[in-house]
DRENMAR-688398 format. One line per field, with one value per residue (C-alpha): x, y, z. Coordinates in Angstrom, 3 decimals, always signed. Example, Ala and Ser with C-alpha at 12.3 -4.5 7.8 and 13.67 -1.06 7.14 Angstrom:
# DRENMAR-688398
u: [+12.300/+13.670]
v: [-4.500/-1.060]
w: [+7.800/+7.140]
This chain:
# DRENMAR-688398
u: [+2.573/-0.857/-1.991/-5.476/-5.085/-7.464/-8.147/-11.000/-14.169/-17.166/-20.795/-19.759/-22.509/-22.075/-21.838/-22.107/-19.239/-18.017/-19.242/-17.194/-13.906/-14.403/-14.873/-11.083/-9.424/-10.655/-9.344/-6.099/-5.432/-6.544/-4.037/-0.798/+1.172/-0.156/+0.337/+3.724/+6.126/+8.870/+6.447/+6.215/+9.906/+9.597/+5.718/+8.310/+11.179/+13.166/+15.563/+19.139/+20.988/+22.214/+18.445/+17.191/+20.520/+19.509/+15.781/+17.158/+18.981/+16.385/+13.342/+15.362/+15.785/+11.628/+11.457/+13.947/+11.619/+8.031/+7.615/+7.888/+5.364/+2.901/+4.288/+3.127/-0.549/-0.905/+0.369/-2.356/-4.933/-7.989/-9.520/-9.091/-10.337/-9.054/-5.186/-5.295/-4.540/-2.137/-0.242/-0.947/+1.078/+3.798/+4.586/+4.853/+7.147/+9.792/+9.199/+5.964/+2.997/+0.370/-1.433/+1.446/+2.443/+5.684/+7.282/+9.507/+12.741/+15.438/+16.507/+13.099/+12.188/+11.315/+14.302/+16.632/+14.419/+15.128/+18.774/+19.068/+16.957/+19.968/+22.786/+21.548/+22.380/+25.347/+25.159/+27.139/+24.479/+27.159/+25.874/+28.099/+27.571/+23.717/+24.260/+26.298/+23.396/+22.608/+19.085/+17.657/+16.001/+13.106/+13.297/+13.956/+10.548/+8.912/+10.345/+9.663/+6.536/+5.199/+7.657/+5.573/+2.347/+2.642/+1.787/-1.496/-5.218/-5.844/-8.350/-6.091/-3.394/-5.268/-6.463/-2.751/-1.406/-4.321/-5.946/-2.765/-0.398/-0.836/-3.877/-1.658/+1.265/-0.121/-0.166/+2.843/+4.770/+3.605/+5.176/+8.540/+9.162/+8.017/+10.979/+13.611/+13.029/+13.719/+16.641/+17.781/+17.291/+15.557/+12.661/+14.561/+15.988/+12.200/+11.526/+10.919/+8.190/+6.576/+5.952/+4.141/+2.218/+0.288/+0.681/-0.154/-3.809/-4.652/-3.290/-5.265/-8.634/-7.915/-7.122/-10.263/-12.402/-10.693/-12.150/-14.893/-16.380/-14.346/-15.961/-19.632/-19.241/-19.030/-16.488/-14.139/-15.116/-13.226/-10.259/-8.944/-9.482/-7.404/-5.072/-4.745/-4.262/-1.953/+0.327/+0.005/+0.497/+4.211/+4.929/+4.750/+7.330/+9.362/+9.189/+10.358/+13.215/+14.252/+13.338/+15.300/+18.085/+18.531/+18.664/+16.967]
v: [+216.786/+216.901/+216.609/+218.628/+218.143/+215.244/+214.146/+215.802/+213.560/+213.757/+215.490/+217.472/+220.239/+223.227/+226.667/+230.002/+230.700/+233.952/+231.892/+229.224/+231.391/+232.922/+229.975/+228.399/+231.597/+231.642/+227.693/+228.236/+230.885/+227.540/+225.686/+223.951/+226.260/+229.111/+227.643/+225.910/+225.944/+227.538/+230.214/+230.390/+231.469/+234.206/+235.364/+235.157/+236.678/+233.646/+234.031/+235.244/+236.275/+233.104/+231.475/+234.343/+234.218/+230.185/+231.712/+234.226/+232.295/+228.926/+231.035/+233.486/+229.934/+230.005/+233.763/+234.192/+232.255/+233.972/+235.673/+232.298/+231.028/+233.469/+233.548/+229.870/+230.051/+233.396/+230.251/+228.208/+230.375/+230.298/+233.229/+236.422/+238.420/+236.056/+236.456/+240.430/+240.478/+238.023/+239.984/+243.082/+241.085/+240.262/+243.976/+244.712/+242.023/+244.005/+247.146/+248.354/+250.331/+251.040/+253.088/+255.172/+255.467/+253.982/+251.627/+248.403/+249.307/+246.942/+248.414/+247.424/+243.994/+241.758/+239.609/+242.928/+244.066/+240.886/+240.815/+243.405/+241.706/+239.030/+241.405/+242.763/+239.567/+239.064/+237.041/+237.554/+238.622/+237.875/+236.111/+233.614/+233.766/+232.883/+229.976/+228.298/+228.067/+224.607/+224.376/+221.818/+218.659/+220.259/+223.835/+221.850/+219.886/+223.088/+225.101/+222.563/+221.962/+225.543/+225.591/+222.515/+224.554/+224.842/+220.959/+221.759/+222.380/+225.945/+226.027/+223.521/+225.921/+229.140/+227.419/+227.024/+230.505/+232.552/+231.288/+228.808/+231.546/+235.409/+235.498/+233.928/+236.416/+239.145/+237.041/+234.757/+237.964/+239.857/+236.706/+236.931/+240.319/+240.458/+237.650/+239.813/+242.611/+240.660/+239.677/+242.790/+243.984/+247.603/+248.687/+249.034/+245.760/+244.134/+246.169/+243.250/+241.704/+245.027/+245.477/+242.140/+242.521/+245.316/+244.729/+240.976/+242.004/+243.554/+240.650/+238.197/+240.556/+240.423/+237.001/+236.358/+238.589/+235.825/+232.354/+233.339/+232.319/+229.370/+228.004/+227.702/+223.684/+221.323/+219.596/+222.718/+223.831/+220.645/+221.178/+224.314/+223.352/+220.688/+222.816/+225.563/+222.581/+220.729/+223.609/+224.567/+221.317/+221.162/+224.602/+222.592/+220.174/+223.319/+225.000/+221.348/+221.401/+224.619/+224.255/+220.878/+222.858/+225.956/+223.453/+225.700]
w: [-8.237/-9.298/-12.833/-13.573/-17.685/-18.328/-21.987/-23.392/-23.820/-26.487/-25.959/-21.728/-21.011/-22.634/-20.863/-21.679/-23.530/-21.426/-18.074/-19.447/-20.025/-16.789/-14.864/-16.835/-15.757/-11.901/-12.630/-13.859/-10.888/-8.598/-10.007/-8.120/-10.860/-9.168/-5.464/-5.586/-2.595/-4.664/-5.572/-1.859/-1.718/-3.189/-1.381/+1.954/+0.564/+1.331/-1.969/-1.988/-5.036/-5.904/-6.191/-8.006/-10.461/-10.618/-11.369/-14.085/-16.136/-16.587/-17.151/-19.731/-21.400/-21.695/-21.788/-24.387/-27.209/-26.371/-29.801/-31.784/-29.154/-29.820/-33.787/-33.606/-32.405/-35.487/-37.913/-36.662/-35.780/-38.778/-37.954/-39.112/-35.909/-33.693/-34.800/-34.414/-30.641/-30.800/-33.537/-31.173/-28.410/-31.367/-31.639/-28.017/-27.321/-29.947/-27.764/-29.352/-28.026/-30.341/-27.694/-27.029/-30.856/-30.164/-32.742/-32.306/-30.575/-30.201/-26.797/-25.497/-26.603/-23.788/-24.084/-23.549/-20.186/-19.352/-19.966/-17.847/-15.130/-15.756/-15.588/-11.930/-10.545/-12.265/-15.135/-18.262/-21.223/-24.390/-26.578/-25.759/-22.296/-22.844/-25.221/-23.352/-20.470/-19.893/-19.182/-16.200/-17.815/-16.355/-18.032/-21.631/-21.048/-20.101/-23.213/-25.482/-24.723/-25.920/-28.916/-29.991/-29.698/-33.848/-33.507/-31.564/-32.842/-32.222/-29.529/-27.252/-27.926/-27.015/-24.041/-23.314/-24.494/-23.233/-19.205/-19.151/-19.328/-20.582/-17.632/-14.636/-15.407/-13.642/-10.097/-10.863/-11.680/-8.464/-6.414/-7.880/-8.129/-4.288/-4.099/-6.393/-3.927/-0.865/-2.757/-2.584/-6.195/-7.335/-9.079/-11.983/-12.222/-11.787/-14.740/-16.748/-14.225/-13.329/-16.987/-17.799/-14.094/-16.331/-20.005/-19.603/-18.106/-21.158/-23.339/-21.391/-22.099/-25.891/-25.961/-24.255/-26.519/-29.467/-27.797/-26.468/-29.932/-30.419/-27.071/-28.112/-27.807/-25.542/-27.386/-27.335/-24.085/-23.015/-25.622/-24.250/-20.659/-21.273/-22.982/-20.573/-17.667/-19.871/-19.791/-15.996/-15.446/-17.541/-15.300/-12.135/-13.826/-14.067/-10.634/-9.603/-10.941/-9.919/-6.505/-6.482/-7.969/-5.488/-2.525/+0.026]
């Protein structure tokens, strides 16, 4: 695997800030995250049931915990302006649409879309059922990474939150639902990645409106590269040991 996170240095060149944030997010969709053979598995619709049941249940183990991720950059985030959207993407994950005037619904949180996604390739959703998932060594490096993003400073961790993740989603999304179909699942039970496919492109535009004036040094410029590498780096660590795990 190749590692693009390098350390941030002191006193890079400085670029236009919305150059710069363009430039990150045409990076992170370059990245070996992005381009991984087990993505590739699901491009060619070369998944059966039982990968995409291996699939379900170690990403609901990352999925399952979004809300404190984003909850976690709002703690940390200083400015005002720059926590709205994120608070914005705190609603919708509990079912809300401001646009649409619809309020928080339990029946539509992301985690119950994507307990259905679970149930369509028959996994028990109990609560029981769910704890008693045992995550790959792997997935528990992957989610712990972001639920240490409260450890972070800010601008590493929108770098990470924002081009490392909310702006792949869209693509990343389109490859395994393409791979859930093969499997032979519906458009209703790819609900959950047909959803995020659009309402992820507009949280990556509001995130970006939020750094764009966090990025006006060279010195941060570098921070939340490195952040938004750093964490599409730690995905690669987690489509490893998934594709090591469904033994194609």
């Amino acid at each position: 695997m190749v590692l693009l996170a390098e350390k941030p240095t002191k006193g890079g060149k400085v670029m236009n800030a919305s150059d710069f944030v363009d430039k990150l997010q045409e990076d992170c969709l370059s990245h070996p995250a992005l381009n991984h053979s087990y993505l590739d598995r699901f491009k060619n619709k070369e998944l059966n049931k039982n990968h995409v049941k291996l699939f379900g249940e170690q990403y609901y183990c990352f999925s399952r915990h979004f809300s404190r991720y984003l909850a976690a950059l709002v703690a940390i985030t200083p400015d005002e302006g720059a926590r709205a959207p994120l608070i914005k993407n705190l609603g919708e994950e509990y079912g809300a649409r401001q646009e649409e005037g619809q309020d928080m619904d339990p029946e539509l949180t992301h985690p119950a879309i994507f307990r259905a996604f679970l149930r369509s390739v028959g996994i028990d959703t109990s609560p029981e059922a769910l704890a008693a998932i045992k995550p790959l060594p792997e997935t528990k490096l992957f989610v712990d990474k972001y639920l240490n993003i409260r450890y972070l400073n800010y601008i590493e961790a929108f770098g990470a939150l924002g081009p490392g993740t909310e702006y792949i989603v869209p693509q990343m999304y389109t490859l395994v639902r393409e791979g859930c179909r093969g499997a032979g699942l519906t458009e209703d039970e790819v609900l959950f990645f047909s959803a995020h496919i659009e309402l992820d492109v507009e949280h990556a535009e509001g995130i970006k409106e939020s750094l764009i004036p966090f990025v006006d040094s060279a010195d941060h410029q570098e921070l939340m590269r490195y952040g938004a590498m750093d964490f599409l780096d730690a995905r690669c660590v987690l489509w490893d040991g998934l594709e090591r795990a469904s033994n194609f």
